[in-house]
Structure formats: C-alpha cells, structure tokens
C-alpha positions in Angstrom: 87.7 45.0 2.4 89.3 46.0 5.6 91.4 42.5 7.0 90.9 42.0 10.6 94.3 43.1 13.3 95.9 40.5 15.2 95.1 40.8 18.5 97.6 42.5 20.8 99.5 41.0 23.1 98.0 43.1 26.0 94.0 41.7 24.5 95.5 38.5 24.9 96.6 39.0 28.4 93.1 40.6 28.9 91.1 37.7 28.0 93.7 34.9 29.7 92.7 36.6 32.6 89.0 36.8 32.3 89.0 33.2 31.2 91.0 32.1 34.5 88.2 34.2 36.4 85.6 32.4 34.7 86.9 29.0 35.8 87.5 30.0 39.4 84.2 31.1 39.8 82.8 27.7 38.9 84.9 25.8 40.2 84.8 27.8 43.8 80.5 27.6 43.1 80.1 24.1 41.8 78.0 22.8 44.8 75.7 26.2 44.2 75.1 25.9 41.0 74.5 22.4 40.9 71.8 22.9 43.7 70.4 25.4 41.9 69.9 23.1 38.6 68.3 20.9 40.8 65.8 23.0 42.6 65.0 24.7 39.3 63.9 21.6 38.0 61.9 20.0 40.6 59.9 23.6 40.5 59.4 23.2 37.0 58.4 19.8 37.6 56.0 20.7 40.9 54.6 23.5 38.0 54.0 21.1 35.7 52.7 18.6 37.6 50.2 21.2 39.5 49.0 22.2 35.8 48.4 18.9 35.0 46.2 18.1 37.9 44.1 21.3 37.7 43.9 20.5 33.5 42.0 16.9 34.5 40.0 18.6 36.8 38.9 21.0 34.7 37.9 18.4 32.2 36.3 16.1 34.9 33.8 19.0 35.7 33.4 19.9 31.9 32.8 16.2 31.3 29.8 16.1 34.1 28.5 19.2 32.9 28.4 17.7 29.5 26.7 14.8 30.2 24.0 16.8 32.3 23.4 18.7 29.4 23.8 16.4 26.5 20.0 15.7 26.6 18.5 19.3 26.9 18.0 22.0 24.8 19.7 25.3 25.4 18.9 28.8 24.1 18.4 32.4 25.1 15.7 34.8 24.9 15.6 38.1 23.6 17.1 39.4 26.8 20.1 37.0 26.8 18.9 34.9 29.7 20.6 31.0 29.1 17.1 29.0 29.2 17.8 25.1 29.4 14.8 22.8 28.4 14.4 18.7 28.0 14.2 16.9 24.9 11.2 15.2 24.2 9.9 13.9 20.9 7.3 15.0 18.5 5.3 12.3 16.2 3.3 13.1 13.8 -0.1 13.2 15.5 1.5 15.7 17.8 -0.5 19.0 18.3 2.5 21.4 17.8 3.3 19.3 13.8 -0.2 19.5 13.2 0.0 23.4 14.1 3.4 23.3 12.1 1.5 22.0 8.4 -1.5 24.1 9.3 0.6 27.6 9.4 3.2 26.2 6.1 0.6 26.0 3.9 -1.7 29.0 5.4 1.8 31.5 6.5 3.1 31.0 2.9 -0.2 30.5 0.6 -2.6 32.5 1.6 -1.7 36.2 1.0 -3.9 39.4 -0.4 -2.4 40.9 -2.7 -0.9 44.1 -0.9 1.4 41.4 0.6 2.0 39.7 -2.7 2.9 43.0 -4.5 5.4 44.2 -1.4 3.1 46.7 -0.6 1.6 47.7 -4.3 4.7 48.3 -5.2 5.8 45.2 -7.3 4.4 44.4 -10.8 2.6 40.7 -11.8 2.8 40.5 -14.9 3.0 36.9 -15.5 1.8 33.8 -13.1 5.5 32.8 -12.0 6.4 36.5 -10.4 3.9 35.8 -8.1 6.2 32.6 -6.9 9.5 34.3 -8.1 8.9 38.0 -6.5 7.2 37.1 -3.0 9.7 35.8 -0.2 6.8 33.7 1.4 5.8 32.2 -1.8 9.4 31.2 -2.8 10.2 30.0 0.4 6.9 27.5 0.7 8.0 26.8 -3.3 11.7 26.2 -2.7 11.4 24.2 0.7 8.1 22.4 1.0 7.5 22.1 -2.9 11.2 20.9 -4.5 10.1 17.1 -5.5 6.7 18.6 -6.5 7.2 21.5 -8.2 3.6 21.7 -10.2 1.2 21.1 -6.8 0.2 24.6 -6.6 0.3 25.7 -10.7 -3.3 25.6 -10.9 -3.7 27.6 -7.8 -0.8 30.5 -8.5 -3.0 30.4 -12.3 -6.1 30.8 -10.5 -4.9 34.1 -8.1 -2.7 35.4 -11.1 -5.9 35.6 -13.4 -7.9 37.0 -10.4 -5.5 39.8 -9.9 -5.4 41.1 -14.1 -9.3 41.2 -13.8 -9.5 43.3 -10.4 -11.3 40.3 -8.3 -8.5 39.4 -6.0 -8.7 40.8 -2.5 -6.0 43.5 -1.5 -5.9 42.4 2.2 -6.6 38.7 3.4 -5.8 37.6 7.1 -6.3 34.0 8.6 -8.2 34.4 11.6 -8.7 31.2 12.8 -7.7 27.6 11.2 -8.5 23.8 11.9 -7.3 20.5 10.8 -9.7 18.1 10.1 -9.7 14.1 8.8 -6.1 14.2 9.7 -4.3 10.9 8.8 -1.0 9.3 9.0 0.1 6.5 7.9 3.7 5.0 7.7 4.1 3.3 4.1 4.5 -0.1 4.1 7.9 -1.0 3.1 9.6 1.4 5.2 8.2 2.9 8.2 10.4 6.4 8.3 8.3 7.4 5.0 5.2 8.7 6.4 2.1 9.6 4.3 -0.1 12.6 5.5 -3.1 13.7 4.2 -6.2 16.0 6.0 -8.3 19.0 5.2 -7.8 22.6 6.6 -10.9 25.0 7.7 -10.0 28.3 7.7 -11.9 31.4 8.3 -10.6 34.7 7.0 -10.9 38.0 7.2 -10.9 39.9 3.5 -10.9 43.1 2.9 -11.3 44.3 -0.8 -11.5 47.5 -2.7 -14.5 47.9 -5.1 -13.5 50.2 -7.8 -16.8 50.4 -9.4 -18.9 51.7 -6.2 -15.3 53.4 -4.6 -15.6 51.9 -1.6 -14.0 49.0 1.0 -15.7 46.0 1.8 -14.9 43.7 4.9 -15.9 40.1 5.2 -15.5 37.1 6.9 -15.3 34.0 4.5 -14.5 30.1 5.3 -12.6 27.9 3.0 -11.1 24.5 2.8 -7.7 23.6 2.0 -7.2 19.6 1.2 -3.7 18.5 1.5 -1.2 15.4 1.2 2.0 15.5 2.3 4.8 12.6 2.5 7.6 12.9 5.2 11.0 11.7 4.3 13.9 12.9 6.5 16.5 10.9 4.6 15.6 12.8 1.3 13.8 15.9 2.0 14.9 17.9 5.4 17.7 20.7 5.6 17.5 23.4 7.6 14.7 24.9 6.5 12.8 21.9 6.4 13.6 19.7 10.1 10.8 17.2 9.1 11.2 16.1 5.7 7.9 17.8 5.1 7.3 17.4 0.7 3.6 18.3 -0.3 2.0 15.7 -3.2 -1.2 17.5 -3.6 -2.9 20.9 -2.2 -6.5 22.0 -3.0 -6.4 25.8 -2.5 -9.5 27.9 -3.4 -8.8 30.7 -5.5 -10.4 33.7 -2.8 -12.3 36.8 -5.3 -13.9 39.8 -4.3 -17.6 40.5 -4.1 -19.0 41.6 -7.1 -20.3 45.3 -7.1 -23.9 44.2 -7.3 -23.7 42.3 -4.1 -22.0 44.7 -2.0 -24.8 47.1 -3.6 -27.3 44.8 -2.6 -26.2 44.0 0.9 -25.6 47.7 1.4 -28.8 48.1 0.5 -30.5 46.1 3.5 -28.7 48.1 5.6 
C-alpha cells in the first residue's frame, strides 16, 4: 500500500492562503449573508404558511361536498355519465322487493332445458349436475338456499326424471308473473327477523320438441309457485344477498311436455 506524501511546503502556503480568503470574505459579507438567512426563512415560512391555508381550504370544500353527498347514491351509466340519486328505504311490502323474490326464484328456477344443458351441450346424468353444472341454479342454491339446502330436492328430482324420460321442455320463458297472498310478518321476539310467505302466478311460454311426431310444439301454460322465505340480515346477507333473503319452503311444479297424442289430437282440430 502506497503511504500518503507530506504535504509540501508550497501546498501549505497554498491553502493558508485560501483559508485567509475564506475568512475575509465572511467577515467583509457578514451583514449579507446574515440578511439572506433571514429572508430565506421568512419565504420558507410565507411558503409554508400559504400551503397550509390552501391545504384547509381544500379540506373545507371536500368536507361540504362530503356531507352533501353522504346521503345519495352515486353511480355511472354505461356511457360514464356520474348520476347522483337519494337514498330512500325499501320495506318489505315495497313493489321493487316484491319484484326482487318474484325474479330470484323465477330467474334462477325456472329454466328449459337448452338453458340447463349450456346449450345441449352439457350432460345430466344425475339430479345434483343439474344444481352443480348450471350457473343460475348454483347461484339461487349457493346464495338464497345455504341454511336450507333440501327446499328444492324434490323439485331438481322431479325435472331431473322429466329430462331421462324425454318430457321436459327444451325452451321455457316466463312471460308474465304475479305475487299473490303476500304476507309479512316480523317474528315476535325480534322484529329484524321477518317471515315471508305468498304464491307466484306465472304464465309461460314452452316450447317442446316431440320426437315421436318430429315436430315443435308452442304453448302458453300457467303455474303456481308457493313460497316462504325468512329475512335475517344479521345471519344471511353478503354481497350477493343485500336482504338476508333464506327460502324455508318452495312449491315448484315440475313443467312436462305434451304427450304426442295431444299435440296429435289438437293438430287434428286444426
């Protein structure tokens, strides 16, 4: 390792001199400088301060806009346009709930089978892939059945034995529904459990292929759909489930196709 020289005596000249330089300068510019620390900091301080009043404006008018807000409802369209709406409370005996039960059990229950099968495309071979292989199935299953699993066994039996003999409608579309005896009643030793209960009248349109006579039949059936329901926000709702909506009991007809010998007979009168 290389040791460091000793400085010569012409370096040390060198920087005796530069250090004499240093200290006349400041002490020739004392005033300057001084005046200069000073007016730095009051700009620093006049910064700081005009940050600080434009920062708690900003949050006054964030604050007011806040509170004008805090009670709306705010969401865009399909277009991006900010919409802003008012809050306002549904109960149960509310049109739009009514219209919410009516579509849950109808949307999700009620399918032909071109709709169960994606299309023809996906294979029941056993009761459960109907609830298992349909989105709309598992969602109504997953979201407004999880206390009550077995309320619509008998029904998925019923459509699943309907589709191995060839009586279950390829295309079924809800034209037109309405809720009837609708009840609710809050239960007794707490009033946030509500217990629902009512009867749907549908009337749908079916269409169905008849194998034996090769040819498609269209209809207009009605049926009725009995339901109870209990609503408990505490235990039941999530996301996918605002209300606390749990079905206790749905009465679901099974809907076949005609037999050949009607559709032969009513073509017949034709």
């Amino acid at each position: 390792m290389r040791k460091n020289r000793p400085k010569t005596s012409e370096q040390n000249a060198v920087l005796t001199s530069n250090n004499k330089r240093i200290n006349s300068f400041f002490k020739s510019n004392i005033y300057l400088l001084a005046f200069s620390m000073v007016a730095l900091n009051l700009l620093t301080y006049c910064s700081n301060s005009d940050f600080h009043d434009e920062s708690i404006k900003i949050l006054e008018n964030h604050g007011d806009l806040l509170k004008r807000n805090l009670g709306k409802v705010h969401f865009l369209t399909a277009s991006g346009q900010h919409i802003v709406g008012q809050k306002r409370a549904i109960g149960y005996n509310d049109p739009r709930f009514k219209r919410y039960i009516v579509n849950a059990i109808l949307e999700n229950q009620i399918q032909g089978l071109g709709a169960l099968s994606k299309g023809f495309k996906v294979k029941i071979l056993k009761d459960t892939d109907i609830s298992n292989k349909n989105e709309k199935w598992k969602f109504f299953d997953d979201v407004f059945l999880s206390a009550f699993p077995s309320v619509n066994k008998l029904y998925r039996e019923g459509v699943f034995r309907a589709i191995i003999e060839g009586r279950y409608p390829e295309y079924i579309l809800v034209e037109e529904a309405k809720l009837d005896g609708y009840q609710d009643m809050p239960q007794e030793d707490n009033p946030e459990i509500r217990h629902l209960k009512g009867n749907i009248r549908a009337k749908l349109y079916v269409k169905s292929y008849i194998k034996e006579l090769k040819v498609w039949d269209t209809r207009e059936i009605d049926i009725s759909v009995i339901f109870k329901a209990t609503i408990n926000v505490a235990e039941y709702a999530d996301v996918g489930n605002p209300f606390g909506l749990e079905f206790t009991e749905i009465q679901i007809p099974t809907i076949l196709k005609p037999t050949a010998t009607e559709v032969a007979r009513l073509r017949g009168k034709r």
